[in-house]
C-alpha positions in Angstrom: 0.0 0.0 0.0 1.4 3.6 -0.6 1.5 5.7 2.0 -0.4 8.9 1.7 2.2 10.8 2.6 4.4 9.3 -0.3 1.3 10.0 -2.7 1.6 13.7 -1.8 4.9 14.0 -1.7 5.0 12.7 -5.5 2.2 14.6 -6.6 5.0 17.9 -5.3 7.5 16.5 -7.5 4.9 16.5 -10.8 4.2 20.2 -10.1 7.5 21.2 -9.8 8.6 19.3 -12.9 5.3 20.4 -14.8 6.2 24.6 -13.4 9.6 24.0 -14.9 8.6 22.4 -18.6 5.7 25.4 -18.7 8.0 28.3 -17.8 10.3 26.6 -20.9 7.6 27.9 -23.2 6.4 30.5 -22.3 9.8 32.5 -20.8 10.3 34.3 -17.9 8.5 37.1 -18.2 6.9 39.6 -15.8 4.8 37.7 -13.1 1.7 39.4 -11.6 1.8 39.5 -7.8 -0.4 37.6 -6.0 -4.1 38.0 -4.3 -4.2 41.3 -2.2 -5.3 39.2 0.9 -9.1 38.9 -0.1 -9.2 35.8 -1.4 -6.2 34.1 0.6 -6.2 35.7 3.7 -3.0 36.9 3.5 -1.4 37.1 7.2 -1.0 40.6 8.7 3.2 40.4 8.7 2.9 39.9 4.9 2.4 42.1 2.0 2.2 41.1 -1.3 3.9 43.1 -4.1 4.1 43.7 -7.6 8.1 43.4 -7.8 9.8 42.4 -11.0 13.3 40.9 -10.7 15.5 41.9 -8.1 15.9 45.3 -7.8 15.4 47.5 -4.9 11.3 48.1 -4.3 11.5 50.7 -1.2 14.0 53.4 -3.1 15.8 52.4 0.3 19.5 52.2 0.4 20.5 48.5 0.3 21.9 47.0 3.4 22.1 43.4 2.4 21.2 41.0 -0.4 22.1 38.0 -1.5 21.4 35.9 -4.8 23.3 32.6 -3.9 25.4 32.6 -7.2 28.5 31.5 -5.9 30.0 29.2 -3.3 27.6 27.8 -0.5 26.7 29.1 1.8 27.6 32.2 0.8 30.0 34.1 2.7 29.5 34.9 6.3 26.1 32.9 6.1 26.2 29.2 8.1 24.1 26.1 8.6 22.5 23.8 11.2 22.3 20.8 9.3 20.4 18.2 11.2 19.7 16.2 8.2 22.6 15.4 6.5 21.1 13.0 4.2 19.2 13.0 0.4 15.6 12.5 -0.7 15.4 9.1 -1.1 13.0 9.2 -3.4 15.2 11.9 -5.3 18.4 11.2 -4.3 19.8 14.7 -6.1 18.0 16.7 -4.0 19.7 17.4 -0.4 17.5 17.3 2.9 19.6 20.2 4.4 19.7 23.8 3.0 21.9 23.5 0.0 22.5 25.1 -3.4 20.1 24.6 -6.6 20.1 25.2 -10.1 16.9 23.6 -11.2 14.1 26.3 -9.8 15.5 29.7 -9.6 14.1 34.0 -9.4 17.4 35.6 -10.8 20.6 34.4 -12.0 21.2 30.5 -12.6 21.0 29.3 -8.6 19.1 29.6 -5.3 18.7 28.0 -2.0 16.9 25.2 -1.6 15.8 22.4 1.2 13.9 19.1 0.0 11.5 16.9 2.0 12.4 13.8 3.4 11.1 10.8 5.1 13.5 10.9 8.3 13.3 14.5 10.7 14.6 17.5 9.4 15.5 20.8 11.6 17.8 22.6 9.3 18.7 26.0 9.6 20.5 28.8 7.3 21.7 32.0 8.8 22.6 35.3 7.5 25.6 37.1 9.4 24.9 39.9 11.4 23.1 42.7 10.2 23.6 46.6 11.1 20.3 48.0 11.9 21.5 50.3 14.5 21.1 53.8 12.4 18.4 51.8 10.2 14.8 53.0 11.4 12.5 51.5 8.7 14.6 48.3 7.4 12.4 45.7 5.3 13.3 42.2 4.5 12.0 41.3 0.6 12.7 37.5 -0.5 11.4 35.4 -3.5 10.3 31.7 -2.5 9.1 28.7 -4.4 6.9 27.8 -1.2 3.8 25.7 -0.3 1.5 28.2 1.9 -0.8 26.1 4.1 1.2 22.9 5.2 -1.2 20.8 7.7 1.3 18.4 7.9 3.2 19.9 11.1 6.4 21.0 9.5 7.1 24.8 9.2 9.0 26.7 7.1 10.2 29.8 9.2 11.6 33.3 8.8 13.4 33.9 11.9 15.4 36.9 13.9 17.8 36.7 16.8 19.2 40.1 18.1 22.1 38.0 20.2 24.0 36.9 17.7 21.4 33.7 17.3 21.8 32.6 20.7 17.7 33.0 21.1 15.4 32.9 17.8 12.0 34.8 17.7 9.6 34.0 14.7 8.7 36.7 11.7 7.1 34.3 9.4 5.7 30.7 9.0 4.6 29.2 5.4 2.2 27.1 7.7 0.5 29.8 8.8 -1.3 30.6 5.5 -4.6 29.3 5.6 -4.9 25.3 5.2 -3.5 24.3 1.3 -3.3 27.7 0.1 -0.9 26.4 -2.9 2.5 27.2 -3.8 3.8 30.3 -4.7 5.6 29.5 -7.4 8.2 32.3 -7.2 4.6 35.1 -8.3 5.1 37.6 -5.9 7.7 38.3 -3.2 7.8 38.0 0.4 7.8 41.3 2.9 8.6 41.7 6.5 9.1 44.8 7.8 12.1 45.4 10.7 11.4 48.7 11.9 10.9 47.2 15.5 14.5 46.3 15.5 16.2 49.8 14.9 18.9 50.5 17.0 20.4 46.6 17.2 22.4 44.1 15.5 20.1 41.4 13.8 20.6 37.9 12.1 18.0 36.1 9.9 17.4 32.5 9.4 15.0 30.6 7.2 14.4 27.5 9.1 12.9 24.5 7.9 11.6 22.2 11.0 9.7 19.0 11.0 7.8 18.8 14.7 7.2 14.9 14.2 10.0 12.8 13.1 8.8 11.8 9.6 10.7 15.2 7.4 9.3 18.2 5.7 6.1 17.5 3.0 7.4 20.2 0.7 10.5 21.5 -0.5 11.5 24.9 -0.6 13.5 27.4 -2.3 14.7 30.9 -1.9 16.0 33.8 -3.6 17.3 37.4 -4.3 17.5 37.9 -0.5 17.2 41.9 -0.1 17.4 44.1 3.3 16.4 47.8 3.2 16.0 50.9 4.9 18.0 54.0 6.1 17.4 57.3 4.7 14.7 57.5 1.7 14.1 61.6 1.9 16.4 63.8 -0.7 18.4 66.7 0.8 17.0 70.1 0.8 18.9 72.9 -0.8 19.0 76.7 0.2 19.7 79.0 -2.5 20.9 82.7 -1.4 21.9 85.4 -3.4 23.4 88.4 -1.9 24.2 91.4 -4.1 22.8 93.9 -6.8 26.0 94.6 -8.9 28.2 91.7 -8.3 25.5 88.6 -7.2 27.4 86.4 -4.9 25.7 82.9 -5.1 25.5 80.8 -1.8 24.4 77.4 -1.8 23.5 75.4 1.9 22.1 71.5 1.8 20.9 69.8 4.8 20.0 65.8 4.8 17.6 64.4 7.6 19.6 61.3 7.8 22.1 60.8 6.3 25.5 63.3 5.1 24.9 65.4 1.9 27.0 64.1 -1.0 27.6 66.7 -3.4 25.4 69.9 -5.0 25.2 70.6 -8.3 24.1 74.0 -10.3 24.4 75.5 -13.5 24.0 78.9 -14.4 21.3 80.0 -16.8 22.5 77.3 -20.1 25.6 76.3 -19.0 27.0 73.0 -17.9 26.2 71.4 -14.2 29.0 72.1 -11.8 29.4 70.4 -8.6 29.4 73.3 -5.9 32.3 74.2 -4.1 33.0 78.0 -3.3 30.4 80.8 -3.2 29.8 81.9 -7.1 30.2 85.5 -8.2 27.8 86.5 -10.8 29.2 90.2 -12.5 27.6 90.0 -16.3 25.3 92.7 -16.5 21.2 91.3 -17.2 18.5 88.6 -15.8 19.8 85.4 -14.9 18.4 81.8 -13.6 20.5 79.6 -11.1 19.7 75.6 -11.2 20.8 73.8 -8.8 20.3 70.3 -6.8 22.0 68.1 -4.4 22.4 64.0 -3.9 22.7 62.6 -0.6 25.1 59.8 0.6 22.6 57.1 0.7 21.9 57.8 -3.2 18.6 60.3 -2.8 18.1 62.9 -5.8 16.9 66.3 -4.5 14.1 67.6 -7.4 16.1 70.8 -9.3 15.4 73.8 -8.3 16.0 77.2 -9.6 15.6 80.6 -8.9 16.3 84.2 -10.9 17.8 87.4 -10.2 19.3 90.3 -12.0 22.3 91.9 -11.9 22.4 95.7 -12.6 24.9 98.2 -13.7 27.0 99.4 -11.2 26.2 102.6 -11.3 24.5 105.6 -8.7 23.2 109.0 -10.3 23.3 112.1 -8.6 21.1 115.1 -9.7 21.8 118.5 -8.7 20.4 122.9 -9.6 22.3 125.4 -9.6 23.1 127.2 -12.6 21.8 124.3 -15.1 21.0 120.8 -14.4 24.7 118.7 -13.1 24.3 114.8 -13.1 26.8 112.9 -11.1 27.0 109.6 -12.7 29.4 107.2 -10.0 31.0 103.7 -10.8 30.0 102.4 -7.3 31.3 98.5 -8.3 34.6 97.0 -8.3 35.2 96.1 -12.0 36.0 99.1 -14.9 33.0 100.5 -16.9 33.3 100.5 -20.5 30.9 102.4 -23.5 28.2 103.4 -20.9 25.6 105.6 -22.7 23.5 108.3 -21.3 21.1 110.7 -21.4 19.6 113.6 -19.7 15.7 114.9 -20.6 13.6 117.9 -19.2 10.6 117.5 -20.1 8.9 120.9 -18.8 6.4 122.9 -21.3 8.8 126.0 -21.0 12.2 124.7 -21.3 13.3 126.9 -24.6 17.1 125.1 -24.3 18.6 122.6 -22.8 15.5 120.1 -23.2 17.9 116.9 -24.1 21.5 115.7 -23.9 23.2 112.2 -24.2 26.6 111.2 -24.9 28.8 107.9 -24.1 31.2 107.4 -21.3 34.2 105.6 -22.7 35.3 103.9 -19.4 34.8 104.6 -16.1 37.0 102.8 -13.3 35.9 101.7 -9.7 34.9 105.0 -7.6 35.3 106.9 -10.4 32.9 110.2 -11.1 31.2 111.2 -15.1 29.8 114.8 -14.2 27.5 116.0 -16.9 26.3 119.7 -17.1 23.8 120.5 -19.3 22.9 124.3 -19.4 19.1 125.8 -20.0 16.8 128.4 -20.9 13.4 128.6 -19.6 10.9 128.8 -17.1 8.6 126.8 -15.3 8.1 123.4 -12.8 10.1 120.3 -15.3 11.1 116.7 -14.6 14.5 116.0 -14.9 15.1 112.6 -15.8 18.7 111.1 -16.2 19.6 107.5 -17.5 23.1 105.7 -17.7 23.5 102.3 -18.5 20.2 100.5 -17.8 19.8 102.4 -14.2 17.4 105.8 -14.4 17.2 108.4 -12.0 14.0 111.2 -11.8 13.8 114.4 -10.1 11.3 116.9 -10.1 12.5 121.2 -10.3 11.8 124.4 -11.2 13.4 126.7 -13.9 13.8 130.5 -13.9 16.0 131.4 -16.9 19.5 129.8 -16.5 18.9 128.7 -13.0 17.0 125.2 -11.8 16.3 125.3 -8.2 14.0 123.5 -5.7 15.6 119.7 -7.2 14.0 117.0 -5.5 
């Protein structure tokens, strides 16, 4: 007679096989994630995701992740092997945590542990794990796993904060609702960490038969992936000081973790990792662009912001007998081919109603004194102009003299 254990253990085998020969035709693919909980009743220390190969899903930094491409168990990981023996119906497949090739996520291997007739308690165990600045870490891992064993084996995701002296349990396969079904690698397993910020962590996936007869299904993990740290950009302060010469100041703070670098560009130029303040003296309207990158890899959005910078220039406006303007290089760089002008624009100005000429150069603190003589009588404007800056008065005129300038 055949056990019914052995019947269900041989009916796993035919879905693996039958998973394998499918995926042959139609490829890899993108796989949709799984039931939102509805249906399967999903336990609460489980959320199921739409993740497609192994990437990072949180736009965390990564703290750890493994893929068990190479040598096994990959470095700093270890074993319990209680088991040390092979299916022995399948006498490939290892009844202890071992390297496989046959059923993988990503890459060409995984981890596997297969059923077997005789007890199985078989532990693999990550090395330690920083979590001590880590406030939000998340554990993501792909499985080819039975949900819903009533069979009284488990298939664990456990913690141990004392370098695995003591265990504490994050997640059991067996605690899906009776025969859920296999996920065959659909959707990816996450448990959040944030309750052990502030320690040192390992992980183990621990495979335990309670009676003495083995596991009922095998099972197989990959693209391991721990997350967390800092997910907010820097923010950037732009200031600009100055009218004539625009000194541009740039100040990033990070919430977490140390600013890497700012960048800007000014109006269509190249970006420029900041440095030193920037001096602006090119006369006209200008936009700044500017961002900056934290160290755990978080873009700040560009910013930008405009100003102007004006011609360095004051105007002085003064009576007396005519009208004197005072036009002063107030900057620190030489003035070259400045043109002005001077207009009264009162209804009895008979002479003397407009003037304009060009100042060849005009050096720092340096003085243009224009005097423009008039006939006429009456209140006028006075309006003077040099360079892009203006200057208005308001006077009166008796013949040659212009008094009352305000």
């Amino acid at each position: 007679m055949i056990r019914k254990k052995t019947i269900g253990k041989e009916f796993c085998i035919l879905l693996i096989v039958s998973s394998l020969v499918l995926s042959s035709f139609i490829g890899t693919g993108n796989i949709l994630a799984k039931s939102d909980g509805k249906d399967g009743n999903i336990p609460a220390f489980m959320e199921p995701q739409e993740f497609f190969g192994q990437s990072n899903p949180h736009n965390k930094a990564v703290l750890f992740s493994e893929g068990f491409e190479w040598g096994f168990p990959p470095t700093g990981w270890t074993q319990i092997i209680t088991n040390s023996g092979y299916c022995d119906s399948y006498p490939q497949y290892s009844a202890f945590w071992n390297q496989f090739s046959e059923n993988v996520h990503n890459g060409s291997r995984s981890a596997y542990v297969w059923w077997d007739y005789q007890h199985q308690d078989e532990w693999l165990i990550t090395p330690e794990i920083n979590l001590v600045d880590i406030p939000n870490g998340k554990l993501t891992f792909w499985s080819y796993a039975y949900e819903g064993s009533i069979h009284d084996d488990h298939y664990y995701v456990k913690i141990s904060t004392d370098n695995g002296t003591t265990w504490t349990e994050l997640f059991d396969l067996s605690s899906f609702p009776p025969n859920q079904g296999w996920n065959s690698y659909t959707s990816p397993y996450l448990i959040d960490l944030s309750d052990y910020h502030g320690q040192m962590i390992k992980l183990a996936w621990h495979a335990v038969s309670t009676l003495d007869d083995g596991l009922w299904y095998q099972w197989c993990i990959d693209d391991v992936l721990i997350t967390g740290g800092d997910i907010t950009p820097p923010v950037t302060t732009c200031t600009i000081t100055g009218v004539y010469n625009a000194t541009i100041t740039f100040t990033a703070t990070d919430d977490m973790s140390a600013v890497a670098y700012t960048k800007y560009k000014l109006n269509n130029g190249a970006w420029t990792e900041y440095t030193v303040p920037i001096v602006v003296t090119a006369i006209g309207d200008h936009i700044v662009y500017y961002y900056s990158v934290d160290t755990a890899g978080n873009v700040e959005g560009e910013k930008s912001k405009t100003f102007t910078i004006q011609l360095p220039i004051t105007i002085a406006i003064q009576g007396g007998v005519g009208v004197t303007a005072i036009i002063k290089n107030v900057g620190s760089i030489e003035l070259t081919n400045i043109y002005w002008s001077m207009q009264l624009d009162g209804k009895l100005i008979f002479a003397g109603k407009t003037k304009s000429g060009t100042i060849v150069n005009l050096n720092p603190g340096e003085e243009f004194i224009v005097k423009n003589s008039v006939l006429g009588f009456g209140k006028t404007n006075i309006a003077v102009s040099a360079g892009t800056i203006d200057a208005v008065v308001s006077g009166r005129v008796f013949l040659f003299f212009v008094w009352g300038v305000k």
